[in-house]
N, C-alpha and C positions, 0 to 999 in steps of 0.2 A: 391430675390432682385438683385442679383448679374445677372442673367440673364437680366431683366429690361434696365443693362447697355449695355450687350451684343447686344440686339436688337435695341438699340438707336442709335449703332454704334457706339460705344467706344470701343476702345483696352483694354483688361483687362487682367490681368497677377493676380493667384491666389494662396493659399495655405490654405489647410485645413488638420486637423490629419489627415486624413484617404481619401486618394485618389480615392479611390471606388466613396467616395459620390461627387467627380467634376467631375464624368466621364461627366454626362449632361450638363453640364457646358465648359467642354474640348470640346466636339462635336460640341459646337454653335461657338467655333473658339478661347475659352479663352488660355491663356495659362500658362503651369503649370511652379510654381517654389519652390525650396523645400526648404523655410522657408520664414517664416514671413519679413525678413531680406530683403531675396533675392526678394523677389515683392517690399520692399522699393526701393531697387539699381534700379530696372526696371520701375518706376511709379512715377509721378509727385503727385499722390493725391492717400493716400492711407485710404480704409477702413476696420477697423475692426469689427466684431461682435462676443464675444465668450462667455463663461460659466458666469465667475463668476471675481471680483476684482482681485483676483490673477494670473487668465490666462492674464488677462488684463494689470498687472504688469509683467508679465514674457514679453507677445510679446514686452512688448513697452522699460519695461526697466531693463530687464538682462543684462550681460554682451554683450551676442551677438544676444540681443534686439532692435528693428527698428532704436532710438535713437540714436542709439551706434555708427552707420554709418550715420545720417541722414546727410541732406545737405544743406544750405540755399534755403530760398521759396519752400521746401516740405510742403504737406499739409498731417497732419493725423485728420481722421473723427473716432474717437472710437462712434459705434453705443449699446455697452453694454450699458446697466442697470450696472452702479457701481456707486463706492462713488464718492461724489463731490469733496474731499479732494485729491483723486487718479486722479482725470480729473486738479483738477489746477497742481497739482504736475506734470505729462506731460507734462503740458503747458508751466511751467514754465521753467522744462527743454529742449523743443524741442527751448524757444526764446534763450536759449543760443547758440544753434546751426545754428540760423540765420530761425531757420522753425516755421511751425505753428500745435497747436493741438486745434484741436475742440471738445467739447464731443456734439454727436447729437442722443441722443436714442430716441427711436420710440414707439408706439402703433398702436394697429391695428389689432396683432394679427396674426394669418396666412391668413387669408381672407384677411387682409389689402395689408400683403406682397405679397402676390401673385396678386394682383391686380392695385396694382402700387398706392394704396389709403393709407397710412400710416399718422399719426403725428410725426410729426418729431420736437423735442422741443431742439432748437441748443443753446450752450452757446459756446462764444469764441469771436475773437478781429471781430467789423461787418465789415470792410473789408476785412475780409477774408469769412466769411460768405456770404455776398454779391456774391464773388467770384466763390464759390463753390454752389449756389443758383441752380442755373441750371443742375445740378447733385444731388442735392439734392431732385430736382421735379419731378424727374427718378423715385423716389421712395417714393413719400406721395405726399400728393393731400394740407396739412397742413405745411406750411416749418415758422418755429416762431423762429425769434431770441430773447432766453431769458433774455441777457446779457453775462455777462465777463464769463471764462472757472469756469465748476462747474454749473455754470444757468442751464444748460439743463439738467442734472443727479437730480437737486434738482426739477424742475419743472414734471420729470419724477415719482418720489419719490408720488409728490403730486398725480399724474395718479392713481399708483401703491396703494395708503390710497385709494382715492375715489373709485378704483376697489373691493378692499379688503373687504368695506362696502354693496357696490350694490351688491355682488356676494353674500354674507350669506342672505342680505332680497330677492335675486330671488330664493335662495335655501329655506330658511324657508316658501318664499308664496309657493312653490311647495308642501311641505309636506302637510301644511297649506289646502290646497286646497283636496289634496287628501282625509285628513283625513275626509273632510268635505265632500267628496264625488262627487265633484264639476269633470265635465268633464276638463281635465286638459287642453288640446288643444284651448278650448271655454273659459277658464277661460283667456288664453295667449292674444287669439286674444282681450278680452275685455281690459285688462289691460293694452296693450302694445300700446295701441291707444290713453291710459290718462295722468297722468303727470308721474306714473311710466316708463315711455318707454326711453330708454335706449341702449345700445349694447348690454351688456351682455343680458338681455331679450329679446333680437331681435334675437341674435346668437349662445346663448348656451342654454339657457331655451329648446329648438328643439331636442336638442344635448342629453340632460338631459333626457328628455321623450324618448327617442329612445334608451337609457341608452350606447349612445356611450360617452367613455371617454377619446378618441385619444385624444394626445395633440395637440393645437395650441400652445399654453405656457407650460411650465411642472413646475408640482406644487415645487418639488425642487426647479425653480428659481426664484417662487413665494416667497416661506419663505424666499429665500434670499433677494429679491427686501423689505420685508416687513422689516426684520433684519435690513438692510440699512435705511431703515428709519425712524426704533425708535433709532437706534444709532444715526444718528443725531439730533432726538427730543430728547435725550438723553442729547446731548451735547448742544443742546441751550434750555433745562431746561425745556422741554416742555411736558406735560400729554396726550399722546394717548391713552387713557382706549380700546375706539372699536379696535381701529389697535392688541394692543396687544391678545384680546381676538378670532380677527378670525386669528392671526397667530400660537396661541396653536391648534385654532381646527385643522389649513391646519396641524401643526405637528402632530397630531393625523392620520391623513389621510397617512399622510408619513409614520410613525410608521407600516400602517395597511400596508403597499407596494405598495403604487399608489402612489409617487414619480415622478414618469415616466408618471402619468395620464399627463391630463390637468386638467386647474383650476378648471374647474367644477364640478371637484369630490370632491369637498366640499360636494357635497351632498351625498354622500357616508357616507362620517364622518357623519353628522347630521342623517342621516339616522338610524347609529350604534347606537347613543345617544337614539334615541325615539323606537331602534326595532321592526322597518318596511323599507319595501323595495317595493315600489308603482310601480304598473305596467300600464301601459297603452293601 
């Protein structure tokens, strides 16, 4: 992603734990600086993307947290998957320092990201959004202002349930199929042509039959994105039965050490349940 900007011809000043992996990054011209902090002092428009709510709280608002220094009319773009509660709370602290916070996280996946084709679902004030519009089309092909800060982490939330669902029924028709002895490849191409047709069955179903389970997403940040949004169904009173049900299976799958997978090793788990392992 961060390349993207590189090549557009924007100045980019960076920081990441582990300076190894900017080296790609450093060579296209970026330039490094050693903390989160210190890319704020240097940059009018900063974005984030990291783990989990608490990385997320740490960069923005520890003691010597982005915030901590900010300066009027900075823009920060947190691009995580976190709580919406954690995105207005940002926001709410960077208006006191005369700046701006956006939450704008993304789908798409690594196909998307590497291809400058993302959804990118923004909450925050829409003049600033407006603003940052054009940078924001560096990297998604989809740029949706949700509303107020908090919109875009909760519209993301929604991504995240609808994922959650399509990903166990393109895992169970795979079994499904197999057991039925159905060529699997032939069963794909008919399917994916009807009202089932989808990303996930367009991009990992492929992925699945060839039993690669590299991550684009890693299922850790899965159960977290999933947690995040029964806690809020949670909290506005609301019954998720399926969300809840493929979030035990994806922690089964973690349990087994594919954590680190990607999402599509659901089918692994499901796999474990019926003791079979289908080849193609």
């Amino acid at each position: 992603m961060c390349g993207h900007f590189l090549r557009a011809g924007y100045g980019v000043t960076i920081f990441t734990r582990s300076r190894v992996k900017a080296e790609g990054l450093l060579e296209l011209g970026a330039h490094w600086a050693d903390s989160p902090s210190a890319v704020a002092s240097q940059s009018d428009v900063v974005f984030t993307i990291v783990g989990f709510p608490e990385d997320v709280r740490e960069v923005y608002l520890d003691e010597e947290g982005m915030l901590a220094t900010a300066s009027a009319n900075m823009v920060f773009v947190d691009m995580t998957t976190s709580a919406p509660s954690l995105a207005i709370e940002i926001a709410e602290i960077a208006q006191t320092k005369g700046a701006f916070a956006v939450d704008a996280p993304v789908s798409g996946g690594d196909v998307g990201a590497k291809n400058g084709a993302l959804s990118i679902m923004v909450g925050g004030d829409g003049h600033i959004v407006d603003a940052i519009k054009p940078l924001l089309s560096v990297l998604g092909k989809s740029v949706i202002h949700q509303g107020g800060p908090g919109s875009g982490q909760h519209t993301k939330l929604c991504n995240q349930i609808t994922i959650a669902g399509t990903m166990i029924g393109v895992c169970e028709s795979l079994l499904y199929g197999y057991k039925a002895g159905l060529d699997l490849n032939m069963m794909l191409s008919s399917i994916r042509r009807g009202a089932a047709a989808c990303w996930t069955l367009e991009n990992l179903a492929p992925r699945m039959l060839d039993r690669d389970f590299a991550p684009g997403f890693f299922v850790d940040h899965f159960i977290k994105d999933m947690g995040l949004a029964l806690e809020e169904a949670n909290r506005m009173k609301l019954h998720l039965p399926g969300l809840s049900l493929v979030q035990q299976l994806y922690l089964a799958v973690q349990a087994h050490g594919h954590g680190r997978s990607g999402t599509h090793a659901l089918l692994l788990g499901l796999e474990h349940l019926s003791d079979i392992q289908f080849k193609t």
